[in-house]
KOLKOL-444813 format. One record per residue (C-alpha): residue number from 1; residue in three letters; x, y, z. Coordinates in steps of 0.02 Angstrom, whole numbers. Example, Ala and Ser with C-alpha at 12.3 -4.5 7.8 and 13.67 -1.06 7.14 Angstrom:
BEGIN
PT   resi   resn        u        v        w
PT      1    ALA      615     -225      390
PT      2    SER      684      -53      357
END
This chain:
BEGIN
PT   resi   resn        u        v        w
PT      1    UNK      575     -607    -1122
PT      2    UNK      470     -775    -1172
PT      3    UNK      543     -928    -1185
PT      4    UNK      516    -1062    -1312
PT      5    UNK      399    -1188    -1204
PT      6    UNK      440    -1314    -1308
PT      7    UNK      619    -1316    -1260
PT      8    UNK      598    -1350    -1093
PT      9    UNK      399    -1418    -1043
PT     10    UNK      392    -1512    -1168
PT     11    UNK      565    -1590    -1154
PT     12    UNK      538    -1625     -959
PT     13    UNK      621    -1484     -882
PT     14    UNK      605    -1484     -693
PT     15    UNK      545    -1315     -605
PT     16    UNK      705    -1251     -547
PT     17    UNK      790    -1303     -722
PT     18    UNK      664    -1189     -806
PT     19    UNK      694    -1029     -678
PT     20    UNK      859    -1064     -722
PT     21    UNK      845    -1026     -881
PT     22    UNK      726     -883     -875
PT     23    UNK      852     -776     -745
PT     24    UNK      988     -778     -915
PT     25    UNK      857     -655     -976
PT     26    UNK      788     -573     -820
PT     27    UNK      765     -382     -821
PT     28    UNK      880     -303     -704
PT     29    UNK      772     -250     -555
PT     30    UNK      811      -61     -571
PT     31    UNK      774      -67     -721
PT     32    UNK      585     -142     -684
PT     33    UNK      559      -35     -565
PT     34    UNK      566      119     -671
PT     35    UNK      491       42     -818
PT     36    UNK      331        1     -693
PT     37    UNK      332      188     -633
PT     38    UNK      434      220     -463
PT     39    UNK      586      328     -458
PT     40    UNK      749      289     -440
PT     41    UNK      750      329     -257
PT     42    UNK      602      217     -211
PT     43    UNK      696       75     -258
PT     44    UNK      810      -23     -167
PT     45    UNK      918     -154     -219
PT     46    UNK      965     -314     -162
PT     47    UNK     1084     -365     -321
PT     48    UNK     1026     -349     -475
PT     49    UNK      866     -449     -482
PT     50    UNK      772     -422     -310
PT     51    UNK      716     -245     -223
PT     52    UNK      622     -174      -74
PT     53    UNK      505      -42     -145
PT     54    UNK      495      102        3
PT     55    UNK      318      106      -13
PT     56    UNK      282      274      115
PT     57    UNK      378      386      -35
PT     58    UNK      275      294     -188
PT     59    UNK      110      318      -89
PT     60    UNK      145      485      -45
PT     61    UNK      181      503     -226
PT     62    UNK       38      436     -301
PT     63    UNK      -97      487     -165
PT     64    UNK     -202      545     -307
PT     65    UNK     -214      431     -440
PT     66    UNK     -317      312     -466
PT     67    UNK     -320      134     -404
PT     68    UNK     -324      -23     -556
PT     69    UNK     -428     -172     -558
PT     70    UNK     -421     -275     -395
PT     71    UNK     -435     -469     -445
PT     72    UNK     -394     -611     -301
PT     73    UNK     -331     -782     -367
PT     74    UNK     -403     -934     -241
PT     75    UNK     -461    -1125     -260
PT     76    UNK     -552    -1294     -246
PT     77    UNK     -514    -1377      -76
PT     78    UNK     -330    -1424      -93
PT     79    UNK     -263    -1614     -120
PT     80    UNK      -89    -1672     -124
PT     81    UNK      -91    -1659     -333
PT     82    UNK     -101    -1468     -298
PT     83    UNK     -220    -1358     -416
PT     84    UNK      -80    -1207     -437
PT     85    UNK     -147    -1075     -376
PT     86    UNK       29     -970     -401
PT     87    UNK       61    -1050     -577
PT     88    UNK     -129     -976     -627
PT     89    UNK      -52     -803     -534
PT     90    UNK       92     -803     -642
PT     91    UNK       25     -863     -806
PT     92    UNK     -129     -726     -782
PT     93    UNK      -30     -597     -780
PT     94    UNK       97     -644     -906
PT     95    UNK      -68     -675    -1029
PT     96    UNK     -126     -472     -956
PT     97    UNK       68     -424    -1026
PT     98    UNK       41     -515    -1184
PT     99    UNK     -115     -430    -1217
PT    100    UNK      -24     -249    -1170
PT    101    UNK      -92     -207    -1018
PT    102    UNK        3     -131     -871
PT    103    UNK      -22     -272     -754
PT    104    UNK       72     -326     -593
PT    105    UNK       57     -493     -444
PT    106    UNK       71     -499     -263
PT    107    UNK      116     -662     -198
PT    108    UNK      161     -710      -15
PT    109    UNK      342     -753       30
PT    110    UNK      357     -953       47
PT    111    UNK      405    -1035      224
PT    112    UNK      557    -1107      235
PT    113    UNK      449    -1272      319
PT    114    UNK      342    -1297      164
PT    115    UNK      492    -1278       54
PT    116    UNK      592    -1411      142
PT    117    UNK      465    -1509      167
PT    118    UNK      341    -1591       42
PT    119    UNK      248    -1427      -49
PT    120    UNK      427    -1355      -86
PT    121    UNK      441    -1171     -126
PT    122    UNK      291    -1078     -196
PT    123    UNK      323     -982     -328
PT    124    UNK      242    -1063     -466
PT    125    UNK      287    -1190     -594
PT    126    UNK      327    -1232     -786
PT    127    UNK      329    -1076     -877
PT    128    UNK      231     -983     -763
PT    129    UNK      355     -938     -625
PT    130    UNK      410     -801     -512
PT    131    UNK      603     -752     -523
PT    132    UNK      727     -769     -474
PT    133    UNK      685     -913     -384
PT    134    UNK      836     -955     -262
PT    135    UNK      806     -807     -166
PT    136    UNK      624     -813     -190
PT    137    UNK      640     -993     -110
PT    138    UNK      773     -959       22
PT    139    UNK      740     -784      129
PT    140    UNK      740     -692       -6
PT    141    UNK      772     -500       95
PT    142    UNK      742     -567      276
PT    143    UNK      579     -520      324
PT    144    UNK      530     -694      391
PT    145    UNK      692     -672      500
PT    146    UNK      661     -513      552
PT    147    UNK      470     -579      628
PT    148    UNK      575     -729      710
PT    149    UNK      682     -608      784
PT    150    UNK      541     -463      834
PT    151    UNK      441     -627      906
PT    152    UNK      577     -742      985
PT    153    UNK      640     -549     1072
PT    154    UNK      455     -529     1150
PT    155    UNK      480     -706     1219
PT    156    UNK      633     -709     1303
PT    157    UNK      589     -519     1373
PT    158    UNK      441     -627     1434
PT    159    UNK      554     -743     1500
PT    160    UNK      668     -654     1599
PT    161    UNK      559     -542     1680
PT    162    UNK      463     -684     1747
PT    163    UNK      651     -767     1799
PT    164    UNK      679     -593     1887
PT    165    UNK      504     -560     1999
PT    166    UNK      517     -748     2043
PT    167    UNK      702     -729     2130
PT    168    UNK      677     -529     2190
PT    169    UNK      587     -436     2289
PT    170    UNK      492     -280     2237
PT    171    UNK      614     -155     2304
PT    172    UNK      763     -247     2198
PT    173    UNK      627     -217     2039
PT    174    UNK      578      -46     2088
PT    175    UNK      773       17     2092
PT    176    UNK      748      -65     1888
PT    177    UNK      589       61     1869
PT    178    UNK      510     -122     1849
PT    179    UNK      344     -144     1932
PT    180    UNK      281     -341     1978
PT    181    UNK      176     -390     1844
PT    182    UNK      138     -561     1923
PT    183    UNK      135     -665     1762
PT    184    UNK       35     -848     1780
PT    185    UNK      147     -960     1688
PT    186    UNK      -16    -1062     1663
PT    187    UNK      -85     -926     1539
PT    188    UNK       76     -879     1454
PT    189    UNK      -13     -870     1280
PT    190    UNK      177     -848     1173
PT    191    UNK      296     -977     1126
PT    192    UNK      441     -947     1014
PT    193    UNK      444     -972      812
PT    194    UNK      578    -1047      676
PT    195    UNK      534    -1055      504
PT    196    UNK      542    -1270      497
PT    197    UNK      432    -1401      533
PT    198    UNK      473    -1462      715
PT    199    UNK      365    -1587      768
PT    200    UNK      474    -1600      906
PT    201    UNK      462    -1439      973
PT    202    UNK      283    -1430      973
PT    203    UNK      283    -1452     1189
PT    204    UNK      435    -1431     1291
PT    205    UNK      502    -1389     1447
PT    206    UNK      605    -1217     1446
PT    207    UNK      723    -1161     1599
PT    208    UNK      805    -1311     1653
PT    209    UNK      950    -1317     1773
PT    210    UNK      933    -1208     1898
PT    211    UNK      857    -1010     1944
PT    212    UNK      997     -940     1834
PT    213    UNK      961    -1032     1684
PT    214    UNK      769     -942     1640
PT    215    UNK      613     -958     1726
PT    216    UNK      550    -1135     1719
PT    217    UNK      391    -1159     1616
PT    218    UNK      315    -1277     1482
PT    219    UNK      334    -1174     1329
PT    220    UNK      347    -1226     1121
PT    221    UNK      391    -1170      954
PT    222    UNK      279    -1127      813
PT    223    UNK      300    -1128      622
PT    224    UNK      352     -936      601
PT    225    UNK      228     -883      490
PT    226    UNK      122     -928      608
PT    227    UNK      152     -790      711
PT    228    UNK       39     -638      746
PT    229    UNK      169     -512      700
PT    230    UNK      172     -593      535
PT    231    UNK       -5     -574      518
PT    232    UNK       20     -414      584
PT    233    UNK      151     -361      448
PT    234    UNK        9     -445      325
PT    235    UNK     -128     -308      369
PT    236    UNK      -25     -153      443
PT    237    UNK      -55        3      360
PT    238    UNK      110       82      355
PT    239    UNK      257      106      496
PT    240    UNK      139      187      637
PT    241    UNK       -7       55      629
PT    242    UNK      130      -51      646
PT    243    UNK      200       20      794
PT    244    UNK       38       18      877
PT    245    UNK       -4     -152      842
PT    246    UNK      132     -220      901
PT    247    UNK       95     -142     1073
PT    248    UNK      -71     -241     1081
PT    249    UNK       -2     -408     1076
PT    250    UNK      -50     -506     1214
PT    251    UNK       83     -611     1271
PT    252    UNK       11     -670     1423
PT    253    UNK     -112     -661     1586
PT    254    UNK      -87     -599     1763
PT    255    UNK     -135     -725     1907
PT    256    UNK     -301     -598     1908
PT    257    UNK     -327     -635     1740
PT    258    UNK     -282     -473     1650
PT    259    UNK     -182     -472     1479
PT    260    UNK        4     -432     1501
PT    261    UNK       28     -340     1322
PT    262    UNK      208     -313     1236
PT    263    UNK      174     -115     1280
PT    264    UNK      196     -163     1475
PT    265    UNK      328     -267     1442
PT    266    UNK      414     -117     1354
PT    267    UNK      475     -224     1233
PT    268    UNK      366     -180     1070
PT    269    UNK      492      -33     1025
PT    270    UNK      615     -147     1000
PT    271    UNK      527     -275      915
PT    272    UNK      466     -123      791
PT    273    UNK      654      -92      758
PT    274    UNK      659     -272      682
PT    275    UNK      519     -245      567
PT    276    UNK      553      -73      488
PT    277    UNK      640     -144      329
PT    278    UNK      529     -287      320
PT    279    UNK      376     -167      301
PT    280    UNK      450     -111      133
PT    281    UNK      370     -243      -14
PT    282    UNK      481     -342     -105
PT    283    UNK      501     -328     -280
PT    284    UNK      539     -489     -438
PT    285    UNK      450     -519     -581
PT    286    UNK      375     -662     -678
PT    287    UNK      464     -751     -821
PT    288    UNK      420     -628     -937
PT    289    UNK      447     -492     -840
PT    290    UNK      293     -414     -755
PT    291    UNK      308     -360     -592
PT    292    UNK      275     -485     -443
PT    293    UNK      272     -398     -253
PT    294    UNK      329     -520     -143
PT    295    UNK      252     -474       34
PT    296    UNK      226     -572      204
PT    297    UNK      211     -763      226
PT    298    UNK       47     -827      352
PT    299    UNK      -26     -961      302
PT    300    UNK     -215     -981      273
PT    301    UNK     -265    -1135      393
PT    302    UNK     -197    -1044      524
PT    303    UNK     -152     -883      501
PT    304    UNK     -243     -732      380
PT    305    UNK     -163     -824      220
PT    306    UNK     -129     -644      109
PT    307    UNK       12     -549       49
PT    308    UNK       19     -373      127
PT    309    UNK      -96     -226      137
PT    310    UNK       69     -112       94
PT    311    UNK       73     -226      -62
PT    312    UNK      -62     -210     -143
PT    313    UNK     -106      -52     -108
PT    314    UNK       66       -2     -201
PT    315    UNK       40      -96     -328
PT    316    UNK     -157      -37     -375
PT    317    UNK      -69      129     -366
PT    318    UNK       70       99     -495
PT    319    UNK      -40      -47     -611
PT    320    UNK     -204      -37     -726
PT    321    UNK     -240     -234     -678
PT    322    UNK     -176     -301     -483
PT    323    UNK     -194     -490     -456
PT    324    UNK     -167     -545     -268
PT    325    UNK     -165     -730     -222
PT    326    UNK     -266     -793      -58
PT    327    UNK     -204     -979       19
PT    328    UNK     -288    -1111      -12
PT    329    UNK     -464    -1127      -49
PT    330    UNK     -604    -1018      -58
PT    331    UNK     -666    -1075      119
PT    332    UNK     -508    -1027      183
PT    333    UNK     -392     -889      124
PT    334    UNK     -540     -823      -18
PT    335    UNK     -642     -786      146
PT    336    UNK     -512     -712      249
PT    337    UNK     -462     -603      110
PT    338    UNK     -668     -543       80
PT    339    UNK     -697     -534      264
PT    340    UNK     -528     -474      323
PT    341    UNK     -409     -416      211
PT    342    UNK     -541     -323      103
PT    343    UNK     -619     -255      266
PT    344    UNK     -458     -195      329
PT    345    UNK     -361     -114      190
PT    346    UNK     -523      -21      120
PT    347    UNK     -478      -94      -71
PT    348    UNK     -637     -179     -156
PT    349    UNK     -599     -321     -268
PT    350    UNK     -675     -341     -455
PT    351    UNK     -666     -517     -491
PT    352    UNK     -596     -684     -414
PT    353    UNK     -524     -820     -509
PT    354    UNK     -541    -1002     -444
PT    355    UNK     -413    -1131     -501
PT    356    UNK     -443    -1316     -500
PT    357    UNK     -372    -1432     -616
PT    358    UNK     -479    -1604     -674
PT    359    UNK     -363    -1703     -584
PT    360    UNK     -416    -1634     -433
PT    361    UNK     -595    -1632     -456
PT    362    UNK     -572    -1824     -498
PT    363    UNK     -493    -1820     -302
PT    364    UNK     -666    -1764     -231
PT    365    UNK     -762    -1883     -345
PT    366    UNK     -692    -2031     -259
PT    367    UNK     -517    -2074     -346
PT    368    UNK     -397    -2135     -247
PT    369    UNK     -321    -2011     -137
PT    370    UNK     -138    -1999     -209
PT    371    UNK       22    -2009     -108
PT    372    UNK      171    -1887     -140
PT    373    UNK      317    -1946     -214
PT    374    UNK      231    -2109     -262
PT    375    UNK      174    -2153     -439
PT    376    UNK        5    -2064     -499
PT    377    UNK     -150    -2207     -461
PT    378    UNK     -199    -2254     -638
PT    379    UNK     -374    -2141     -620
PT    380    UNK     -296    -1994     -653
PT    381    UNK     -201    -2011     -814
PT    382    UNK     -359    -2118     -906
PT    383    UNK     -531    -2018     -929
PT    384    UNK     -666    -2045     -806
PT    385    UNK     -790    -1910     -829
PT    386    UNK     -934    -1988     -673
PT    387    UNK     -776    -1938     -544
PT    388    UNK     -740    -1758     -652
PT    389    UNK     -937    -1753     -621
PT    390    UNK     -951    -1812     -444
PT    391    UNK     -795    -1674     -377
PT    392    UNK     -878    -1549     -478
PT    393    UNK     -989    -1522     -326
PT    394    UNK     -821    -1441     -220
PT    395    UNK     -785    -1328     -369
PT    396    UNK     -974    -1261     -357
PT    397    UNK     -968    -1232     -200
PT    398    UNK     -825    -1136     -183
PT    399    UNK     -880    -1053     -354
PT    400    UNK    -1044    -1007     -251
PT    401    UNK     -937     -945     -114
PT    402    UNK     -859     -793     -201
PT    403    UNK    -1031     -761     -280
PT    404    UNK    -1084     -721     -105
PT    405    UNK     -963     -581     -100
PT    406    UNK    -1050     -494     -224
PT    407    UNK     -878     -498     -367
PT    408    UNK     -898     -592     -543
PT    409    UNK     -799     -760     -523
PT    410    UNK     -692     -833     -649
PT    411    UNK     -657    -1024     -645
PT    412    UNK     -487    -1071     -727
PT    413    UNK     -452    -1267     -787
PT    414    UNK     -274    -1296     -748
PT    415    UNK     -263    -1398     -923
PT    416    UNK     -151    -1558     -908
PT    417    UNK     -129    -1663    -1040
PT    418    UNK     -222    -1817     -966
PT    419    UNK     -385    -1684     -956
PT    420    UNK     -493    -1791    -1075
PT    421    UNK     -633    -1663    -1180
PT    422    UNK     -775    -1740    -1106
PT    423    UNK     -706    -1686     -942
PT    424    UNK     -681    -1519     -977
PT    425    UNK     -826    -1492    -1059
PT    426    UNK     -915    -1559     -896
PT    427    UNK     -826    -1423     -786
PT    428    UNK     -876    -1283     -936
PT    429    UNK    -1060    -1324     -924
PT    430    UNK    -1077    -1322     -731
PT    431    UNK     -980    -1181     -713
PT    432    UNK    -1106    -1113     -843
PT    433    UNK    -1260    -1151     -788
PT    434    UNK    -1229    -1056     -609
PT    435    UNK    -1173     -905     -700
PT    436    UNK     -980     -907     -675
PT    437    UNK     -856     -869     -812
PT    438    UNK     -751    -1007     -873
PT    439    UNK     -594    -1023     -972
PT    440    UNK     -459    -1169     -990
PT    441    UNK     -265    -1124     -978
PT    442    UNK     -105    -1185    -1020
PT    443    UNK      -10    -1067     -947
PT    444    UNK      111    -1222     -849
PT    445    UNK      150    -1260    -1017
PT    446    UNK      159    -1115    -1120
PT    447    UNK      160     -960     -984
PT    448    UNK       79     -799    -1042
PT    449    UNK       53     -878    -1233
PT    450    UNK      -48    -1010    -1153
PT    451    UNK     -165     -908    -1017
PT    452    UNK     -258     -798    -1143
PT    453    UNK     -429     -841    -1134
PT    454    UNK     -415     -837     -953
PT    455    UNK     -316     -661     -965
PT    456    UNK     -496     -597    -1070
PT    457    UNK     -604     -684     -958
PT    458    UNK     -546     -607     -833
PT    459    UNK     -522     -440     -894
PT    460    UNK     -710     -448     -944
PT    461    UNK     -769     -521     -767
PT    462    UNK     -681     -340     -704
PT    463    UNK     -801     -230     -800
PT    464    UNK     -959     -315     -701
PT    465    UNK    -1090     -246     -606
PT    466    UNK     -985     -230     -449
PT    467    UNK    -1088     -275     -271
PT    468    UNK     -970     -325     -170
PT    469    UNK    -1014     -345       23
PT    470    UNK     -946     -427      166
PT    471    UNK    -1050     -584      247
PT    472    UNK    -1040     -490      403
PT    473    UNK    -1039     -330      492
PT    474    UNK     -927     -306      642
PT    475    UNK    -1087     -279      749
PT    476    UNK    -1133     -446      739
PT    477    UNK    -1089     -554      894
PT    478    UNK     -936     -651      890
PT    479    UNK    -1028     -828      906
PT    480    UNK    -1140     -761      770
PT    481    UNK    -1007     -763      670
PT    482    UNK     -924     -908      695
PT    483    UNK    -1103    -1006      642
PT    484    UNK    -1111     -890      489
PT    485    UNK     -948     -940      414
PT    486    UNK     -962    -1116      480
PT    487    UNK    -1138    -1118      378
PT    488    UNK    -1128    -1014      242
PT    489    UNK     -926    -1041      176
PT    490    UNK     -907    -1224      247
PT    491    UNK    -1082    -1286      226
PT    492    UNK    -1088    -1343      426
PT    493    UNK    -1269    -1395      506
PT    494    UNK    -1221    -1272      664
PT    495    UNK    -1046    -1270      770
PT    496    UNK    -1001    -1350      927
PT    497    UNK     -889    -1296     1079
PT    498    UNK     -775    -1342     1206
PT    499    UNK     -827    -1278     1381
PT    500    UNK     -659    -1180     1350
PT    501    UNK     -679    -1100     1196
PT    502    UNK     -873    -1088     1243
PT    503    UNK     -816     -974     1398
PT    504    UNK     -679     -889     1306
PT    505    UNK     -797     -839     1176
PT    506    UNK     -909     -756     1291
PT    507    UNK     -800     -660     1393
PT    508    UNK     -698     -588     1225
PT    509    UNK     -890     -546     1176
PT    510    UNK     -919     -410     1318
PT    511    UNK     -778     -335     1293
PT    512    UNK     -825     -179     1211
PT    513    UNK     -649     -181     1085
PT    514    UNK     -640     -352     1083
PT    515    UNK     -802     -388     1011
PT    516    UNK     -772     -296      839
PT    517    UNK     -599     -366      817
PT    518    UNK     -611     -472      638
PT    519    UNK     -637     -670      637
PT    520    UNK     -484     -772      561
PT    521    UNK     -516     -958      595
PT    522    UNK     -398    -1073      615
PT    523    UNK     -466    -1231      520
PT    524    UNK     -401    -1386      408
PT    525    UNK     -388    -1347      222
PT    526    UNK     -408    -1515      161
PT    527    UNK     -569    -1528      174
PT    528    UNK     -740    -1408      186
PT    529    UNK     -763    -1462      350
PT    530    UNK     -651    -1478      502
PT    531    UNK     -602    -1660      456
PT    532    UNK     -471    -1663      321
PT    533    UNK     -524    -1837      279
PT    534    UNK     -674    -1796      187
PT    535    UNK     -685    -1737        9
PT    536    UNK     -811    -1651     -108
PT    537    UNK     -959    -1573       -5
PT    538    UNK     -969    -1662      151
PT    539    UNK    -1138    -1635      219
PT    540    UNK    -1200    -1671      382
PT    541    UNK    -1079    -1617      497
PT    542    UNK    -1044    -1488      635
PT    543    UNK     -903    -1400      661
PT    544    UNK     -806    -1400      807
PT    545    UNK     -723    -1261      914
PT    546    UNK     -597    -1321     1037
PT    547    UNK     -505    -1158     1079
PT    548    UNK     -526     -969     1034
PT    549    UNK     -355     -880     1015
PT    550    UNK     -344     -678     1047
PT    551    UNK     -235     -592      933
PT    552    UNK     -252     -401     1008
PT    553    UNK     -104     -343      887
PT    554    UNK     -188     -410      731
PT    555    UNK     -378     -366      796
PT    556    UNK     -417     -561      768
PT    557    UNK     -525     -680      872
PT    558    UNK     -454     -844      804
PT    559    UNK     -564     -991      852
PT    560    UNK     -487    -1162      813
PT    561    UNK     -547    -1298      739
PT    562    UNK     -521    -1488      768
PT    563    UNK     -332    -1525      802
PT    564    UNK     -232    -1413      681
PT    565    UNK      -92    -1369      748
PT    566    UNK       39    -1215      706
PT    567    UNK      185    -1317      694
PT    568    UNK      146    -1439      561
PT    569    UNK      288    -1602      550
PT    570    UNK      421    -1645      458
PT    571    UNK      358    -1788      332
PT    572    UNK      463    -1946      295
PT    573    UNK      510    -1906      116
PT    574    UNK      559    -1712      135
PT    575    UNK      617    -1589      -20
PT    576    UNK      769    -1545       50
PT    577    UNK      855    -1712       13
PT    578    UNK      841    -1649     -174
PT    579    UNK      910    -1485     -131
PT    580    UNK     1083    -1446     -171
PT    581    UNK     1207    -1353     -235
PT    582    UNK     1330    -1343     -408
PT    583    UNK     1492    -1290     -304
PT    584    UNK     1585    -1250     -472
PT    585    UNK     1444    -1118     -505
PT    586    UNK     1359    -1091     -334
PT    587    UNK     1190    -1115     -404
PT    588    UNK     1064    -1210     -301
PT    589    UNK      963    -1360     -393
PT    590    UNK      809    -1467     -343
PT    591    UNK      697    -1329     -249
PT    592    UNK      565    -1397     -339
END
């Protein structure tokens, strides 16, 4: 199903025009699904092009066989060029197909905030591209909606129940089989979700008008993948981890101080009912048809950042080569996935590939920080092989990073045409000389044709010495941990806290579960260190902890750093005002 890349790249071809093109020749989903090794019955359609997968019957299936090749896709520290971290995805395995090996992606389902707003949808790029990419882009089967709706239920159940033991008494409750749970509306840890960027609703005031109308309380929205029953969804194990999980969420705090969970709310059944079909993976394929599992949406700065658990663990069952992609950069969604994801699901990676692109590496070396939207600064379409030098440092680092893990790492160039030779040759030989594969790929340009030598590469970093471990054992106190990851992945001089997060920390730490829940911190991606202002290695500085977040649901302790916050804003120049539709046809344009 390849296309001629010189039709379209080479011509100029937006994103979306290119999809376009590649759905005239998709395989019809069924049809993929068989071809890739699930029955008839597992699969289950949503048209002809997108499927859920019921994953309980394939596992059940294929309980014996053997697992494939794990391999996680992650990056340099981001900038607002992008280094492509789903193209690479996409163009690796395409390159596996060419080479005739059973092969197959896991991606995470894009926000609708990102793709309205400047980073657009995620599915790739060029001839390297997940499909169909309307319903990629735009809810694809509803599993974001069904976490808004599981979440947003939890809230208002919060809601109302405070509304209710605020204007009764406790006989009017007990005829209810309610029982006063005597909520603090100081400590009410939820909010609500929508999948946008709302600055506006970041803080707001929620009740208004009178005891009728709600209990009256400061509350706010979040971004909705955000949410910990999306990360939740992200690490479940199948329907009755689920289930559990959700019971654990804390939603809030009694005026004692005790957690008032969604179990005591009696309100986690129903937000279970919301999430059965969104449990199932989701099925596409690339551009030339390989398999892509589509499967939950948190981001990595503040969230776990990974497709599902479910996801992979179906596909490793049903491919000889997996390749999973982890958000953003190696100090972010590359550690969560060693430290978390890995630790959670029980799967052991075999090799990592790290993307960055010679554009960006010029970024950390001091070139002008580019604007998006705005024309390219003259530094990045000329050579200039002292700033390909200077950024190299981030690359190394992060290229150090998976090393740690104990998995071979695989550095792909992103080639653009502006990449100079000098320049690449600069990235070969320190990638080189610290023992990590390298290989330079086209795939943008030419898909599958053009990814290759990554495709060997990588192939070849799988049949290493494997000695993967995490950086931590659960055993290890929680502040240990924090100075661990803030040393060894973000190269930090120590960490710093907030008399809050300092006391939080301590009291999570003698609590006997508690204390072994995993680590996901919440923490800019822009930059190594908790400033997103500074590039390359920033040395020198301490990071620090203003707040520690409890996810009991997920098992997280989620410190945060700086002043992220999970609603990000709405920029001035948003996607969505190139976004629209051919009414003649009913096709959507400008998603990317």
């Amino acid at each position: 199903m390849a296309l001629d890349y010189r039709e379209y790249t080479l011509k100029g071809a937006r994103d979306f025009q290119i999809a376009e093109a590649a759905e005239e020749h998709l395989i019809k989903i069924k049809d993929l699904g068989l071809e890739i090794g699930l029955e008839e019955e597992e699969i289950l359609p949503y048209g002809h092009f997108v499927a859920k997968v019921d994953y309980m019957k394939v596992l059940k299936r294929l309980e014996g066989a053997p697992n494939g090749k794990y391999i996680d896709v992650t990056a340099i520290t981001p900038t607002p060029l992008g280094e492509g971290k789903s193209t690479t995805t996409m163009g690796l395995v395409q390159g596996m197909g060419l080479r005739g090996l059973k092969v197959s992606a896991a991606i995470r389902q894009p926000s609708g905030g990102p793709t309205m707003n400047i980073k657009g949808s995620a599915a790739g790029g060029g001839m390297s591209q997940c499909v169909p990419l309307t319903p990629f882009s735009l809810g694809l089967t509803g599993d974001i909606n069904s976490v808004m709706n599981a979440h947003n239920l939890c809230m208002v159940a919060l809601n109302a129940r405070m509304q209710h033991e605020f204007n009764h008494d406790d006989a009017f409750l007990a005829k209810r089989g309610l029982r006063r749970l005597d909520i603090d509306p100081a400590k009410v840890e939820f909010g609500f979700i929508m999948d946008f960027t709302a600055q506006c609703l970041r803080k707001m005031l929620i009740g208004l008008g009178g005891k009728s109308n709600g209990y009256l309380m400061e509350s706010r929205f979040d971004i909705a993948v955000s949410s910990e029953i999306m990360a939740i969804l992200a690490v479940a194990s199948d329907l009755r981890d689920l289930r559990t999980r959700m019971g654990k969420i804390i939603l809030a705090y009694d005026w004692t101080g005790k957690p008032i969970t969604a179990a005591e709310l009696e309100v986690a059944g129903a937000m279970t009912a919301w999430m059965v079909s969104a449990l199932n993976p989701n099925l596409l394929q690339t551009m030339e048809g390989q398999p892509c599992f589509v499967h939950a949406g948190p981001f990595a700065n503040i969230a776990i950042g990974q497709s599902s658990i479910v996801a992979d663990r179906l596909a490793l069952k049903l491919s000889d080569y997996h390749v999973t992609e982890s958000g953003f950069a190696a100090d972010i969604g590359f550690e969560k996935f060693w430290n978390l994801k890995c630790r959670y699901s029980g799967l052991i990676p075999n090799a990592a590939v790290v993307v960055a692109t010679v554009r960006a590496l010029k970024c950390h070396g001091g070139a002008p920080v580019p604007n998006p939207g705005s024309p390219l600064p003259k530094e990045y379409m000329e050579p200039n092989p002292a700033q390909v030098e200077k950024g190299l440092e981030n690359l190394l680092f992060h290229v150090e990073t998976v090393k740690k893990s104990g998995i071979s790492p695989v550095v792909c160039i992103n080639s653009f045409v502006t990449d100079s030779p000098e320049e690449i040759d600069i990235i070969k030989k320190g990638c080189e000389n610290i023992g990590a594969r390298v290989a330079v790929s086209e795939h943008w340009l030419k898909g599958g044709e053009g990814a290759l030598e990554l495709a060997d590469a990588v192939k070849d970093a799988c049949e290493d010495k494997n000695n993967f471990h995490f950086l931590y054992e659960l055993s290890l106190p929680l502040k240990d941990r924090v100075e661990l990851v803030a040393k060894e992945v973000y190269g930090a001089d120590g960490v710093d806290y907030s008399p809050e997060a300092e006391t939080k920390l301590a009291r999570f730490q003698e609590d006997s579960e508690i204390k072994n829940y995993g680590l996901c911190m919440v923490k800019t991606h822009l930059s190594l260190s908790g400033d997103p202002l500074l590039k390359g290695v920033p040395k020198g500085f301490r990071l620090f902890v203003r707040d520690v977040l409890l996810y009991g649901g997920a098992g997280f302790v989620v410190p945060v750093v700086g002043s992220i916050s999970l609603m990000p804003g709405m920029s001035s120049n948003p996607a969505y005002r190139q976004v629209d539709v051919d009414v003649d046809t009913g096709k959507v344009k400008g998603l990317f």
